[in-house]
C-alpha positions in Angstrom: 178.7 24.8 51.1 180.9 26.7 48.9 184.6 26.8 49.4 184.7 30.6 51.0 182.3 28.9 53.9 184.4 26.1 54.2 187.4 28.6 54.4 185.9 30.6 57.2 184.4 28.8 59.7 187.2 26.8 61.5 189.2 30.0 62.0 186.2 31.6 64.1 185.6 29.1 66.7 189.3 29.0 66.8 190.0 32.4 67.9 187.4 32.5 70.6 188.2 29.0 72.4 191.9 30.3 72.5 191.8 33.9 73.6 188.8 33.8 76.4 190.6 31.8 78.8 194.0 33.6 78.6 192.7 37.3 79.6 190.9 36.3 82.5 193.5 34.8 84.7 195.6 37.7 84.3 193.1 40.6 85.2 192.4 38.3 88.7 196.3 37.9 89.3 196.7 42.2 88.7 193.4 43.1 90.7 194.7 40.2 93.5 197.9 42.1 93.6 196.8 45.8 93.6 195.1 44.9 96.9 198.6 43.3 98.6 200.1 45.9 97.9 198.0 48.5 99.6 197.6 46.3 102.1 201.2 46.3 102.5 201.5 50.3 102.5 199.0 50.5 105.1 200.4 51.9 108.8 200.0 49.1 111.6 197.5 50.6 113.7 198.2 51.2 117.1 201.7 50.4 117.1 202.8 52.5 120.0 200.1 51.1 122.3 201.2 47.3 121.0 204.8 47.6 122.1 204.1 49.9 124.7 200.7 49.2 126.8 199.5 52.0 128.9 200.2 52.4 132.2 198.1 53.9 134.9 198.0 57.9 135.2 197.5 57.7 131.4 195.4 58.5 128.7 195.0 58.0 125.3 196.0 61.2 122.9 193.5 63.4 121.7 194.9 63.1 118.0 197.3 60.7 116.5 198.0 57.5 117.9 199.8 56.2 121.4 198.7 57.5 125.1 200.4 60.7 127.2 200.7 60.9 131.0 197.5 62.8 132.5 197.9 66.3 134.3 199.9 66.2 137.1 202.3 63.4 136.4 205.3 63.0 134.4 207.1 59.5 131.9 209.9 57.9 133.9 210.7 55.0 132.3 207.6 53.9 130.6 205.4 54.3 133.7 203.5 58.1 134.6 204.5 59.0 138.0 203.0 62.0 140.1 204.3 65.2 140.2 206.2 66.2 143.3 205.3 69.7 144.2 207.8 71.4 147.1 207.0 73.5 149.6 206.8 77.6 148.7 205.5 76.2 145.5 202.5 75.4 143.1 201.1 73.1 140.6 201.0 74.4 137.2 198.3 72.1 135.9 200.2 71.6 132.7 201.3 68.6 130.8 204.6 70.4 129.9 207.4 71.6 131.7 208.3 70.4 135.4 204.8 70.9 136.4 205.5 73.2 139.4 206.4 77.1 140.0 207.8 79.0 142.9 205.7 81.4 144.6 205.6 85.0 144.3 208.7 85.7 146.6 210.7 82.6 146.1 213.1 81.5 143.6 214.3 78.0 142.5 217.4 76.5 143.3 217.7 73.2 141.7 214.9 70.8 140.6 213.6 69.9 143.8 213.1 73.5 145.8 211.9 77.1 146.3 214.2 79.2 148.1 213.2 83.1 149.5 214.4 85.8 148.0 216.3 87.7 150.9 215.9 91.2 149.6 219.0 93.4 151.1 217.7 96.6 153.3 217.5 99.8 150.7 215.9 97.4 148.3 212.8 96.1 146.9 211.5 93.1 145.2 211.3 92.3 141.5 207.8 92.3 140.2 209.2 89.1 138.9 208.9 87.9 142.3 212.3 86.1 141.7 214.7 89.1 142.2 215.5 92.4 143.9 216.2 95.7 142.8 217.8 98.7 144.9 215.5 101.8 145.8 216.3 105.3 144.4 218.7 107.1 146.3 220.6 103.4 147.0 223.3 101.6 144.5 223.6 97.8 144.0 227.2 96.8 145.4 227.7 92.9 145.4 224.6 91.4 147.6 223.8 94.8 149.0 222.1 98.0 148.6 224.4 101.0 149.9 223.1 104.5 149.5 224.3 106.9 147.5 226.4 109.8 149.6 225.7 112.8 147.4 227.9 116.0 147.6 227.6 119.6 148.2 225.7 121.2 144.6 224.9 117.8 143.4 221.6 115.6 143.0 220.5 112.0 142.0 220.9 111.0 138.4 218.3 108.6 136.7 220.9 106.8 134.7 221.4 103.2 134.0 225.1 103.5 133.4 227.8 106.2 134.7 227.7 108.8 137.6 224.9 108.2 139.5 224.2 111.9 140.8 224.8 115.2 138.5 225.8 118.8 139.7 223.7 121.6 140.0 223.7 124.3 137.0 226.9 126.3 137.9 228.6 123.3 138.8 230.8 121.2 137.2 232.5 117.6 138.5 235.9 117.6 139.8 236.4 113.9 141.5 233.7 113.6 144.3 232.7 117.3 144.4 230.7 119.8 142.9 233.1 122.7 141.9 231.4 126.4 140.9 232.5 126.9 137.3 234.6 130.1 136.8 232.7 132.2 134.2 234.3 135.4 132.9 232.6 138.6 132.4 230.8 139.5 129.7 230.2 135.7 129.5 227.1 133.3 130.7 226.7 129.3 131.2 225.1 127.4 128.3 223.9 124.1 128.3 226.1 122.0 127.2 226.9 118.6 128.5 230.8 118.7 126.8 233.5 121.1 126.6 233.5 124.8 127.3 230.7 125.2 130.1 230.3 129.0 128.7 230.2 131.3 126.0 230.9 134.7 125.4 228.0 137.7 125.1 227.5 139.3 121.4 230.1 141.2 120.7 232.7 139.4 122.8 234.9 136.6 121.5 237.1 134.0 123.2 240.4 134.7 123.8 242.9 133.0 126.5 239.7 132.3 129.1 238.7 135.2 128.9 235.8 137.0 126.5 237.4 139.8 124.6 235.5 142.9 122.9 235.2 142.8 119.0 236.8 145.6 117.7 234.8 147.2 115.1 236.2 149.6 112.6 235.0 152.0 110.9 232.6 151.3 107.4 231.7 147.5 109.1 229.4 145.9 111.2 229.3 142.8 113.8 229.6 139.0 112.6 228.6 137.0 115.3 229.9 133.8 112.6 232.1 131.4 115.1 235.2 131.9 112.9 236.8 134.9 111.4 237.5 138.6 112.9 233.8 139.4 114.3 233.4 141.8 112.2 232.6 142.0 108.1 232.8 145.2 105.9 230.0 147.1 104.9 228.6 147.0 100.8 231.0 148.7 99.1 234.6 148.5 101.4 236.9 145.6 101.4 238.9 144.4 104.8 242.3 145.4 104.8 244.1 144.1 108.1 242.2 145.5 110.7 240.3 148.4 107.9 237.7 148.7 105.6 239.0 150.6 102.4 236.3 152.4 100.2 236.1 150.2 96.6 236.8 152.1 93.3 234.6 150.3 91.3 235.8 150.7 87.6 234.1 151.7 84.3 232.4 148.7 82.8 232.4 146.8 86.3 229.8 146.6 89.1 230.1 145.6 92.7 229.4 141.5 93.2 226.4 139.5 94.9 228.4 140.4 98.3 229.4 144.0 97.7 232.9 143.9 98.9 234.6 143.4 95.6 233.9 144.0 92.0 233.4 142.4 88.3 233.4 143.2 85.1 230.0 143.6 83.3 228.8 141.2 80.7 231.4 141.3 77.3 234.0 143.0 79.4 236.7 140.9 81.0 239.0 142.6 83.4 242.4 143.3 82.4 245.4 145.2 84.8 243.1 146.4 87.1 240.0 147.6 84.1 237.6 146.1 82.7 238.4 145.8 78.7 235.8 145.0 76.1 235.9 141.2 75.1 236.4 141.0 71.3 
């Protein structure tokens, strides 16, 4: 045997009686552990139903863990008692809730009864079936329905809020009554709800209560605008007070979009009353 050989053969036995029996302990202790440890992470099963067993009335829950009380009975204190249904009343047949409902008619008072709904004469009851309402004609006044004493020109209103009756057209409130409204001549009643109940006829304008002709002069024509004098001057005459003056339109110049004044044509600018060539 040469001295390489000799050289090389105690070092591989070596390594393989040294190394072989170190690795396997520790992959067993690291598998060992994996599996305490989700063992350890795991929920205890059941643990509702181990500290608390269930009682009679009960049955297990349809998902998850522990046990609910069956239709008709309610928990008190760990233990499902039956549902206690008072008179005038009816069992819901549902796990939630009290359980139980008051008839059509009756109303509940506390937790333990179904009273009837006394419904006051002039009214009706709620299709609730747990309240009353009053009847047209009839207004709610504490516990009672008292009707409604319309007067002379007037008739029931269908409003939530406010008056609860309206006067006829020609009418207009004053306290309790139906007053006619006083309406001018050449005037007639409009529509609306607020402020003056009439207006004046063309050609007529408000003045003191009273409807007042337009006075027209000569060279215009009838505005019926809300504001101004009634009246506006034909193309070609300005207003002046109560007049329409003829306009002398100027050289140069040419009566404007509304034809009661003029201006200057284009390149002309007016100057002391003419219209001047712009240089």
């Amino acid at each position: 045997m040469d001295r390489k050989s000799q050289l090389r053969e105690p070092h591989g036995p070596h390594v393989i009686t040294a190394c072989a029996p170190a690795k396997t302990p520790t992959i067993i202790a690291l598998f060992v552990g994996s599996i305490l440890a989700v063992i350890l992470l795991l929920p205890p099963a059941f643990a509702q139903t181990g500290s608390q067993p269930m009682p009679e009335n009960a049955s297990a829950k349809s998902y998850g863990d522990g046990w609910e009380c069956d239709i008709g009975f309610r928990l008190n204190e760990n233990a499902c008692v039956a549902v206690i249904v008072p008179q005038n009343a009816y069992d819901t047949n549902r796990s939630y809730g009290s359980g139980w409902e008051c008839l059509h008619g009756f109303r509940r008072t506390d937790e333990t009864e179904c009273v009837a709904v006394e419904v006051p004469e002039g009214g009706y009851l709620d299709p609730s079936g747990e309240r009353w309402r009053c009847l047209r004609g009839y207004i709610k006044v504490d516990d009672t329905c008292q009707e409604i004493v319309l007067p002379a020109n007037a008739y029931l209103a269908d409003a939530s809020y406010g008056s609860s009756w309206t006067c006829e057209r020609g009418f207009e409130a004053t306290g309790d009554l139906c007053t006619a409204i006083a309406v001018p001549a050449n005037a007639y009643l409009n529509g609306s709800g607020y402020g003056q109940p009439w207006t004046c006829e063309r050609g007529f304008f408000e003045q003191a209560g009273l409807c007042e002709a337009v006075a027209i002069p000569a060279n215009a024509y009838f505005d019926d605008a809300s504001y101004g004098s009634g009246w506006k001057c034909d193309r070609g005459y300005a207003a002046s007070a109560e007049t329409c003056e003829f306009i002398n339109v100027p050289e140069n110049a040419h009566l404007d979009r509304q034809g009661n004044r003029w201006e200057c044509n284009k390149n002309f600018q007016k100057s002391k009353g003419l219209c001047v060539l712009n240089n």
